[in-house]
C-alpha positions in Angstrom: 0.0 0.0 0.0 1.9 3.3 -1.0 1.3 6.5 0.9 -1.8 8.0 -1.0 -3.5 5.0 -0.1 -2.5 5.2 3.6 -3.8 8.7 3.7 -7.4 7.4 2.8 -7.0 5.1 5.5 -6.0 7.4 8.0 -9.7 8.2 9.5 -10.6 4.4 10.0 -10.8 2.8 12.8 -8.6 -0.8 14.3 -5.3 -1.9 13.3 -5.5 -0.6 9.8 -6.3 2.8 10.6 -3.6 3.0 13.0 -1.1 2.0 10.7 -2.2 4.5 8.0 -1.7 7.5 10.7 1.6 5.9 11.8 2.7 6.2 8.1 1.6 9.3 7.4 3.4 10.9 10.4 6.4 8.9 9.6 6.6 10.1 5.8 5.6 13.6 6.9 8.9 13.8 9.5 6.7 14.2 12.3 3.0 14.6 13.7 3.5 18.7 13.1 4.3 17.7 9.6 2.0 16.0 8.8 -0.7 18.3 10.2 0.9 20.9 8.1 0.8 18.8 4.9 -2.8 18.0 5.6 -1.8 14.3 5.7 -3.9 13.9 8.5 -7.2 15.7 9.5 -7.4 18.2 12.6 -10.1 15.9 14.4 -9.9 12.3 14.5 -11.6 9.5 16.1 -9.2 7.6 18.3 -8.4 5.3 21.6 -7.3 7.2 24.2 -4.1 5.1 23.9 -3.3 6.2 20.1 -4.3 9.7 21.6 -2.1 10.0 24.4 1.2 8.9 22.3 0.0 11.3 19.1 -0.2 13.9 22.6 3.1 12.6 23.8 4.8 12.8 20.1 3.5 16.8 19.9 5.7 17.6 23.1 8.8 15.7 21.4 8.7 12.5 23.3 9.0 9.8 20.7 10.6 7.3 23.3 9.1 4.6 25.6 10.7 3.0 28.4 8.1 0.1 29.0 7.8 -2.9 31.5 4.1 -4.3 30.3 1.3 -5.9 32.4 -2.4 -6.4 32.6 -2.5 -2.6 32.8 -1.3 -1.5 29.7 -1.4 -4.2 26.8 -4.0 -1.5 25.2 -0.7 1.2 24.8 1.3 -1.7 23.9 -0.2 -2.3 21.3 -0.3 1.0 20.0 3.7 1.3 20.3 3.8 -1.7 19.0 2.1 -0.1 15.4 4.1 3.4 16.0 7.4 1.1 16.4 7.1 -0.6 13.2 6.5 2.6 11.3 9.6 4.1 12.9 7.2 7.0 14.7 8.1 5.9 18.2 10.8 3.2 19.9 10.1 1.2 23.2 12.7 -0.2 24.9 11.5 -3.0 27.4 13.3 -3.1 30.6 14.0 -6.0 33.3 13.3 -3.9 36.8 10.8 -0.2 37.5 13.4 1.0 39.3 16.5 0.7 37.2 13.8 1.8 34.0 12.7 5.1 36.1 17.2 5.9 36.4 17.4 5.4 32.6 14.3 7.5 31.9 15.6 10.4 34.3 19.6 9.7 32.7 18.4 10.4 29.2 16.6 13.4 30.3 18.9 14.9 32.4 21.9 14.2 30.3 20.9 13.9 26.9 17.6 16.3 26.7 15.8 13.6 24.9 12.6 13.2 27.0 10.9 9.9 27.3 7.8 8.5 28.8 7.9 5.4 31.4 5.2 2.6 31.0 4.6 0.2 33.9 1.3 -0.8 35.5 0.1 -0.4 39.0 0.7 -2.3 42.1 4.5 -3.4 42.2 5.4 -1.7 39.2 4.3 1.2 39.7 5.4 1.8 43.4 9.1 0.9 42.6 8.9 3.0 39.3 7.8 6.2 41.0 10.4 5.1 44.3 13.2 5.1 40.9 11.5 8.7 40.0 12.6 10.3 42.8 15.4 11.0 41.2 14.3 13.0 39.1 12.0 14.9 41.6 15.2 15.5 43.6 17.4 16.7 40.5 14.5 18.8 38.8 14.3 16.4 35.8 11.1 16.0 33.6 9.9 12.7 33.1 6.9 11.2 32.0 5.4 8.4 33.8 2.3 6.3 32.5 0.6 3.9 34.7 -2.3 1.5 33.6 -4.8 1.8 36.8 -7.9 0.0 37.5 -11.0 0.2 36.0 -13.4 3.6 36.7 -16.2 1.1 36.6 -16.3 -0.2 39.9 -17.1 -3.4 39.7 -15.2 -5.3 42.1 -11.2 -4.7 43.2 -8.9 -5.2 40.5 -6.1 -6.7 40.6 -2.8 -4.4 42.3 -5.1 -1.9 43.4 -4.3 -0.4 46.8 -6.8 -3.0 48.8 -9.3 0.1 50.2 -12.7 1.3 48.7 -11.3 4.7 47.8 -11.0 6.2 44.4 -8.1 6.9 42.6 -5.3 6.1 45.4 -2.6 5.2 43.4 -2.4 8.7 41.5 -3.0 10.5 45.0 0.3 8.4 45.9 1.9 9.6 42.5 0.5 13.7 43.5 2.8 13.4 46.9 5.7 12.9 44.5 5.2 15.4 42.0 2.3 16.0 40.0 -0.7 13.6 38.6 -3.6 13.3 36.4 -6.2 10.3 36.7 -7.6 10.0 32.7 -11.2 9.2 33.8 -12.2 10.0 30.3 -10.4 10.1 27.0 -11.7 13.9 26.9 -9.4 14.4 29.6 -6.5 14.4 27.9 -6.0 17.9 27.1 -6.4 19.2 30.3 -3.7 16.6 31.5 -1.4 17.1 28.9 -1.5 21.2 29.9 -0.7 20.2 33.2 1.7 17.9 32.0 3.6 19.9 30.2 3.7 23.0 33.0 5.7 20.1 34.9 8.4 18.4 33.0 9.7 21.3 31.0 9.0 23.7 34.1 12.1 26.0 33.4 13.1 26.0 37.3 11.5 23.1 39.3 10.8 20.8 36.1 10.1 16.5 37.4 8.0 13.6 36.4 4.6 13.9 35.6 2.0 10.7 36.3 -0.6 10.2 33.8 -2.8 7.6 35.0 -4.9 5.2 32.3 -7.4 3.1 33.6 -7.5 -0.1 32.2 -11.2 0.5 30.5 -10.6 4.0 29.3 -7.3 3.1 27.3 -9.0 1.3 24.5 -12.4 4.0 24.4 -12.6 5.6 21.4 -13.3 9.4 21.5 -12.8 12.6 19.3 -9.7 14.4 19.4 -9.1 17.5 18.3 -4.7 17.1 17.1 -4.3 20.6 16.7 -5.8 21.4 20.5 -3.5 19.3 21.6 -1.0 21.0 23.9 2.4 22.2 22.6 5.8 21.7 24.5 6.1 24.5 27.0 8.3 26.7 26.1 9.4 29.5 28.1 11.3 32.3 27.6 14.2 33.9 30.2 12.7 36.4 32.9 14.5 38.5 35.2 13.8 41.5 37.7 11.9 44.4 35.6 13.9 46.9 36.7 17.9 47.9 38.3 16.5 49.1 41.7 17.3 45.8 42.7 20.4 44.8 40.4 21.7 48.3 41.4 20.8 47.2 45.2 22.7 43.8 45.3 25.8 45.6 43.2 26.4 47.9 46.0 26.3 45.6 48.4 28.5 43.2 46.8 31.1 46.0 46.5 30.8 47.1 50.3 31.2 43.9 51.0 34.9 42.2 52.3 34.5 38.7 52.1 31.6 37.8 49.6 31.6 34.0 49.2 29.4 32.5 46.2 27.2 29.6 46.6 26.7 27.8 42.9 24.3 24.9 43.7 23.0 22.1 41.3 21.1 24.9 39.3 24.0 26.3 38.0 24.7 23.5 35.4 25.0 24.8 32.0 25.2 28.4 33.1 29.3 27.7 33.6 29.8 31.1 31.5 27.7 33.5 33.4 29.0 32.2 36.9 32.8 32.3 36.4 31.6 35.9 34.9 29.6 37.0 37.9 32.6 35.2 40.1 35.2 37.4 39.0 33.0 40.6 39.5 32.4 40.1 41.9 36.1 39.1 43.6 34.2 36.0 45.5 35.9 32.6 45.7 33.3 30.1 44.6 31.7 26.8 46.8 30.5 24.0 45.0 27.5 21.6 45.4 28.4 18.0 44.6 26.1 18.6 41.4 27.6 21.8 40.4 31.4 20.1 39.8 33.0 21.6 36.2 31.0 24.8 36.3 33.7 26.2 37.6 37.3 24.6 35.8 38.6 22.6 38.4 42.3 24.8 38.3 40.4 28.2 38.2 41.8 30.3 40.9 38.1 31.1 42.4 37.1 27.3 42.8 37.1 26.2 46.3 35.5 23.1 45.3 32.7 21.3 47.5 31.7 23.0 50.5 28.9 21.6 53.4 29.0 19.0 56.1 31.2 16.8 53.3 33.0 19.3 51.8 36.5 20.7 51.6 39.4 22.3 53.4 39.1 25.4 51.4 35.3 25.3 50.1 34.5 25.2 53.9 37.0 27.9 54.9 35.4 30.5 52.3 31.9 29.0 54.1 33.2 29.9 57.7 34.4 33.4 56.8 32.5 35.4 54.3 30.6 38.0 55.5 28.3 38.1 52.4 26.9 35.6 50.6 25.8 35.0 46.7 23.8 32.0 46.3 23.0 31.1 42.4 20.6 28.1 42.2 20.7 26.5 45.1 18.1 24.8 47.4 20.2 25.2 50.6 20.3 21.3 50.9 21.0 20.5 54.8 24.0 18.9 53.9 25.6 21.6 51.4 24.9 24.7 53.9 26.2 22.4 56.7 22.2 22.1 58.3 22.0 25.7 58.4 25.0 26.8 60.1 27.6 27.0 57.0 28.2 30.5 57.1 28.2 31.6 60.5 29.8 35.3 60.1 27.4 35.9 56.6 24.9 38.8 57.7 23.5 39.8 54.3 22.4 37.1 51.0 21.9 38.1 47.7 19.8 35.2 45.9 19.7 34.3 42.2 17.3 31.7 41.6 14.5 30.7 39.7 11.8 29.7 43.0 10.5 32.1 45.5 10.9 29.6 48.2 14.5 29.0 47.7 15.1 32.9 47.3 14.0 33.6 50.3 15.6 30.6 52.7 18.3 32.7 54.3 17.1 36.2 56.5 18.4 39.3 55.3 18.3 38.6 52.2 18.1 40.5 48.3 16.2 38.1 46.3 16.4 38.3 42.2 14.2 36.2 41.2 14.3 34.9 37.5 16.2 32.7 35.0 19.9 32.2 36.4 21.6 33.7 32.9 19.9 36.5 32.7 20.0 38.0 36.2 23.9 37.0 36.3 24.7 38.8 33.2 22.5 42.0 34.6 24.2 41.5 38.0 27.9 41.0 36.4 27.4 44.2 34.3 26.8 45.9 37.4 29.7 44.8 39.8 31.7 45.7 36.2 30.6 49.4 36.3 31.5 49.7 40.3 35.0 47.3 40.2 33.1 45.8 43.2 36.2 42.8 42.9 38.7 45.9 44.0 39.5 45.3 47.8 39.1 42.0 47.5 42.8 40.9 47.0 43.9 39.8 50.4 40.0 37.9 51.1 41.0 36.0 47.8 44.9 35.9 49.0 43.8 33.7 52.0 40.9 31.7 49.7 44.0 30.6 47.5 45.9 29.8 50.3 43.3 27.2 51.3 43.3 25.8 48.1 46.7 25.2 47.8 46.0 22.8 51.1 43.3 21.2 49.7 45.0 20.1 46.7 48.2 19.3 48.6 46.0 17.4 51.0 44.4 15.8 48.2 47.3 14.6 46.2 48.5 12.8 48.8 45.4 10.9 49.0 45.5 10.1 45.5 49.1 9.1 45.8 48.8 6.9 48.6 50.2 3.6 47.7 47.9 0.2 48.3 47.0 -0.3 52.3 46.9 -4.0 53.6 42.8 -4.6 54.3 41.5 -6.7 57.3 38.5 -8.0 55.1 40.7 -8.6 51.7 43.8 -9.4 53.8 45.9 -8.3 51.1 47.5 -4.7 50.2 44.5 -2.7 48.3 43.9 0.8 47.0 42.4 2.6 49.2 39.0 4.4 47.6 39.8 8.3 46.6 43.1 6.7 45.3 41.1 4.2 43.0 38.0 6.8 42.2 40.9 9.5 41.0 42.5 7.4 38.7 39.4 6.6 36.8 38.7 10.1 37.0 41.7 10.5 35.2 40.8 7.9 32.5 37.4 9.1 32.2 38.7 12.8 31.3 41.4 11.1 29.2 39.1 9.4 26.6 36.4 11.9 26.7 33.8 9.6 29.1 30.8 11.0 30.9 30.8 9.6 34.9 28.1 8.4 36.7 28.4 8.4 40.8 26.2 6.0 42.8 25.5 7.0 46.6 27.3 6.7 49.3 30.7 6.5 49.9 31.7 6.1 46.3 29.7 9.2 45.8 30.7 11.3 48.9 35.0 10.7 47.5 33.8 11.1 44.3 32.5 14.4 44.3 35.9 15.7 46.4 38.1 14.2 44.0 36.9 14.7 40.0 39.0 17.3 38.5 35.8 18.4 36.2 36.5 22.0 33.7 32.7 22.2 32.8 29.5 20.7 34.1 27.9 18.3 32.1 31.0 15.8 32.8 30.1 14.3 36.1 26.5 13.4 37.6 26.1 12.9 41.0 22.4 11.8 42.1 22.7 13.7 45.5 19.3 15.1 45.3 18.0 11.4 46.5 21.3 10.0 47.0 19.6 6.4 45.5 21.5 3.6 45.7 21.6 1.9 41.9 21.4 5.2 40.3 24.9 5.1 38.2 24.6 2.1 37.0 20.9 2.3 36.1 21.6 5.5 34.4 24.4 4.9 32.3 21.9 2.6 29.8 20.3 6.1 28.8 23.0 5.8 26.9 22.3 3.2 24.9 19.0 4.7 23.9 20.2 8.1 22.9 20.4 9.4 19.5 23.7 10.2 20.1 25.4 8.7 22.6 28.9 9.5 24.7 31.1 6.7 26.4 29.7 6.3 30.6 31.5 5.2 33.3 29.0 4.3 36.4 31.3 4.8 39.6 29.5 2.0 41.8 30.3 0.7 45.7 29.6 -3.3 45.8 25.7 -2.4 47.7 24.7 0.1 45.5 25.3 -2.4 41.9 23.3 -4.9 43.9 20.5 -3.1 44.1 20.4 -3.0 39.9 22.5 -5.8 38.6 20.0 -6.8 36.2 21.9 -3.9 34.1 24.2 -6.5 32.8 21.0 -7.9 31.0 19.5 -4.5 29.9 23.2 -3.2 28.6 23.5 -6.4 26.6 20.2 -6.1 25.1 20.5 -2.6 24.5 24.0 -2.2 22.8 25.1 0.0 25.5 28.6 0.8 25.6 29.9 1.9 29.0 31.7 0.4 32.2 30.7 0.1 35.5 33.3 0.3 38.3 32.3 -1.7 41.3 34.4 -0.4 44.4 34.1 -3.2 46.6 34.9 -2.6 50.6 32.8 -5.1 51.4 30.7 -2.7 53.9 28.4 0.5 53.8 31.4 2.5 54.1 29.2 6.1 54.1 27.5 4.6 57.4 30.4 2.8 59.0 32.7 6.1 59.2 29.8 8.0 60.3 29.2 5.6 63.3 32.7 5.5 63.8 33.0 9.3 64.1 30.3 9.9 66.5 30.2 6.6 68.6 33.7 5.1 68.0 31.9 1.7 67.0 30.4 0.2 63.9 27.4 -1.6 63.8 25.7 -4.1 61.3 27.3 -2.3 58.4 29.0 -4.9 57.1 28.5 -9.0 56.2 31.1 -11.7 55.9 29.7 -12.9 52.5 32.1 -12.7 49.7 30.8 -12.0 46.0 32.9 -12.4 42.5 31.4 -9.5 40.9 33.5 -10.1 37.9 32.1 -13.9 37.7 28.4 -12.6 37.9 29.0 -10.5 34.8 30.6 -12.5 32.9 27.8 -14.9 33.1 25.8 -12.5 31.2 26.9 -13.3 27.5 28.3 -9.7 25.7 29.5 -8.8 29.1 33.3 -8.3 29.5 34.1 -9.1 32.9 37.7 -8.1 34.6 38.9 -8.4 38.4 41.2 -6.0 39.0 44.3 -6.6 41.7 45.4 -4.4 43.8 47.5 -1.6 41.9 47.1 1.8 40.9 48.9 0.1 37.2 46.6 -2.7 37.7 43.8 -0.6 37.9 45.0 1.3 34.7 45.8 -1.6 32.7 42.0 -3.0 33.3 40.3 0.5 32.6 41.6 0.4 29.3 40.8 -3.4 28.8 37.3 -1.9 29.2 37.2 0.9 27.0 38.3 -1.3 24.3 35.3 -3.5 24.5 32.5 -3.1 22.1 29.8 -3.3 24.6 29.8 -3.2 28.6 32.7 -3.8 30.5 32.6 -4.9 34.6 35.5 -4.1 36.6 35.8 -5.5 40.3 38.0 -3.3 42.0 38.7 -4.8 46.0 39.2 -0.8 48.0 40.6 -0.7 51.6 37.8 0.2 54.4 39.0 0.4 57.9 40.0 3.3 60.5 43.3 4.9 58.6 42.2 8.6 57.6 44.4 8.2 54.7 41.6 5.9 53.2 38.9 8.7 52.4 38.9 12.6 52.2 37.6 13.4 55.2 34.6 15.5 56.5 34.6 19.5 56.8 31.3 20.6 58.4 28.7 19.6 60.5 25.3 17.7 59.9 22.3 17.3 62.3 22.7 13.7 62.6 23.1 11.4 65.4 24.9 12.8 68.3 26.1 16.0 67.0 22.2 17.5 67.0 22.3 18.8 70.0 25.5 20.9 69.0 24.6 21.6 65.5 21.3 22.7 66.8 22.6 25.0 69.4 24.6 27.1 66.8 21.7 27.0 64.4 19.5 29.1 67.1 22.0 31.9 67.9 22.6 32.4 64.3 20.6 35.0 63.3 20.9 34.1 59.1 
């Protein structure tokens, strides 16, 4: 059947019909196309399955991330038509939770937007547990459930056992946003809301759309060019300089003016160093803000907060005034509150109200990050506000110096004989900076899992721009890296991963090994294996001198698990910094995904992390964090 003949096909209804519009769209180079082309006609009879990925496809989201079930074999089948015309591709995954990290990955890294499809009950709880992720990191995502039936004719099955309507998408609403489709009219009103949340400029995360399992296949009219667009918005700042003029003169006045880039500073690397050097303030970095400043530039104090750094906690503890561009004053990057204890006026770039105004005292410009810097850079240009500033940024540098002295010999340290391995081993910031090193060498995006992997991690990369490390610290979910990395497999244009992974976190997603193979990925994930929640046994250590039931005596052969997974190149790695080397580019050479099992010390010896610089209202240092929180007055 050639296309003119599809295009009288296009208003029918069943199987045939549905291929005719998936042809059409395909030939035309997209739904807008074909609209344009009058290939298709503005109303059409249609499922509301068929409508909602003709919706989806209008916002640019022409990939599906699906695990199927009784819920949503209606969809299915529509992707299942779409696919075979080329409109739309489904990957099918093994576990919610890994599928929700490589739905948030390929959104967050890649700016391709895709939709999840699982099904209540199980499926759907892990899915949105995976999404929140991207809730935490501001990344849009959708996320389509099939729900039960609007009829009420009994329970179905993976309901939430309780005669109340709609409980799994007032579950979904806590998380982010929701819409229950009760009605294929519905749609449009959903999508609107839909599209408000996962391209939201400042807060953006995943959006639920809920399909009952008896509203999917009714047929309805739909109107394609009602349909909501993509939102698209455009940059906003402050209307007038009263209040650029305002924060300028303060910023000049100032001594010691300290700047805070948080995770909403990635991608704006130019305006910061910009506003930075106006403004003659040393910059702190959130673990998620790594590379917008270059990791030699003379202002970048690296990583400050209860983690943080010998010099990104000094410029903390000092300045008198503080800039914060995007950040949500995390409890653990402002050090629970009490990060900046001699700071008595704040001048806040950011995009939210609420997170403008979390510090007292403080000159809020509220509006798109780029904009307001460049207004507020011009400014401190036309006043040479960073005059003065010489000996504050003096004894900044100073600090840095002993940071990096402190951390090269860290990354030096030669392998330290391990109670659990019983043999010399690296010890972990040693390991994670050499594949740091690799990973900038052959061009690789890194991926950090949580906890102690991720809290070295994000003191040792040596990033020059964002974009090359992400750290999932908004949720700090254990599985993320690895999970993430297969985003890569499904992207249009894909860079080389590297998933930084401690031996508990890969266990929580190991059936990655299946999905890389069966996606073509090509990546490696580094298992750091101490044998113990390491994040949680130096924390216990540190405030009770004990650790407890942070560890097992069971030993696992990573490298054997993977390479029982055919296309997977497994390696175990001894105990080496050349070792190490040798097996990273083993790895890269492979075609597909590469395992390496890398045994790290764990034990008491300092020298075997990079240490804690703040405080954090945990355990038994509340009562003192607490104390200083009250008598500061920020």
């Amino acid at each position: 059947m050639n296309l003119q003949e599809f295009s009288s096909h296009v208003t029918r209804s069943g199987t045939q019909g549905m291929r005719a519009r998936a042809a059409v769209i395909a030939a035309a180079g997209g739904l807008a196309e074909a609209r344009a082309a009058e290939m298709l006609p503005e109303t059409l009879e249609l499922t509301l399955s068929e409508a909602l990925v003709l919706a989806l496809l209008k916002q640019g989201t022409r990939k599906y991330l699906a695990i199927f079930g009784h819920g949503s074999t209606d969809l299915g089948e529509v992707l299942r038509i779409y696919d075979g015309e080329g409109v739309t591709r489904t990957f099918n995954f093994r576990n919610e939770v890994e599928m929700a990290h490589a739905a948030t990955a390929l959104a967050w890294q890649y700016g391709e937007t895709p939709a999840l499809v699982t099904s209540i009950g199980p499926g759907a709880l892990q899915a949105m547990a995976g999404s929140l992720a991207a809730a935490s990191n501001g990344v849009g995502v959708w996320h389509v459930y099939g729900d039960e039936t609007t009829f009420g004719e009994g329970y179905n099955m993976q309901q939430i056992p309780k005669p109340q309507q709609e409980l799994y998408a007032r579950m979904t609403a806590l998380m982010g946003e929701s819409y229950f489709l009760h009605t294929p009219e519905a749609l449009r009103e959903a999508m609107r809301r839909g599209t408000r949340r996962v391209f939201d400029p400042v807060k953006a995360g995943p959006f639920y759309l809920h399909l009952p399992i008896n509203t999917q296949p009714a047929r309805a009219m739909f109107n394609l060019d009602a349909l909501p667009s993509r939102l698209a918005p455009v940059p906003l700042s402050p209307e007038g300089d009263a209040l650029i003029e305002a924060a300028a003169e303060q910023i000049a006045a100032a001594g010691k003016v300290v700047l805070k880039a948080g995770g909403g500073t990635r991608g704006f690397d130019a305006e910061i160093r910009a506003l930075a050097r106006a403004a003659g303030a040393p910059v702190v970095l959130s673990p998620g803000s790594t590379g917008v400043l270059a990791d030699d530039d003379p202002l970048n104090m690296h990583v400050g907060g209860s983690k943080g750094s010998i010099s990104g906690n000094h410029a903390m503890e000092e300045a008198e005034l503080l800039i914060v561009a995007g950040s949500r004053a995390v409890c653990q990057a402002d050090c629970s509150g009490t990060g900046y204890p001699k700071v008595r006026r704040v001048v806040n770039l950011n995009g939210d109200w609420a997170d403008a105004l979390h510090y007292n005292d403080t000159l809020s410009l509220v509006g798109d990050l780029g904009a307001v810097a460049r207004r507020l850079t011009a400014a401190l240009e036309a006043r040479s506000a960073a005059a003065g500033k010489a000996g504050w940024l003096e004894a900044c540098a100073a600090k840095k110096a002993e940071w990096q002295a402190f951390k090269a010999e860290r990354l030096a340290l030669p392998p330290v004989q391990d109670t659990v391995w019983k043999r010399d081993v690296l010890a972990q910031p040693a390991a994670i900076g050499i594949v740091d090193a690799f990973a900038r060498e052959v061009g690789a995006v890194k991926y950090f899992d949580a906890g102690d992997v991720q809290a070295n991690g994000f003191q040792v990369v040596e990033d020059d721009r964002s974009g090359q490390t992400y750290t999932e610290t908004g949720a700090s979910y254990m599985g993320f890296a690895s999970s993430g990395i297969l985003a890569s497999a499904l992207a249009d244009r894909p860079d080389y991963v590297i998933a930084f992974t401690g031996d508990g976190s890969f266990m929580m997603n190991p059936q990655v090994l299946i999905d890389a193979v069966e996606h073509k990925l090509r990546g490696m994930v580094v298992i750091f294996d101490n044998r113990r929640m390491a994040a949680i046994s130096s924390l216990q250590l540190a405030q009770y001198g004990r650790d407890f039931r942070t560890n097992d005596g069971v030993a696992v052969d990573y490298a054997a698990m993977a390479g029982a997974v055919s296309g997977v190149l497994p390696i175990t790695v001894g105990g080496s910094a050349e070792e190490l080397r040798e097996a990273l580019a083993q790895g890269h050479a492979h075609a597909g995904l590469s395992v390496l099992h890398v045994p790290v010390y764990s034990g008491e010896d300092p020298r075997g992390g990079m240490g804690s610089w703040g405080s954090w209202n945990v355990g038994n240092w509340v009562e003192d964090v607490q104390s200083r929180w009250v008598r500061q007055s920020l």
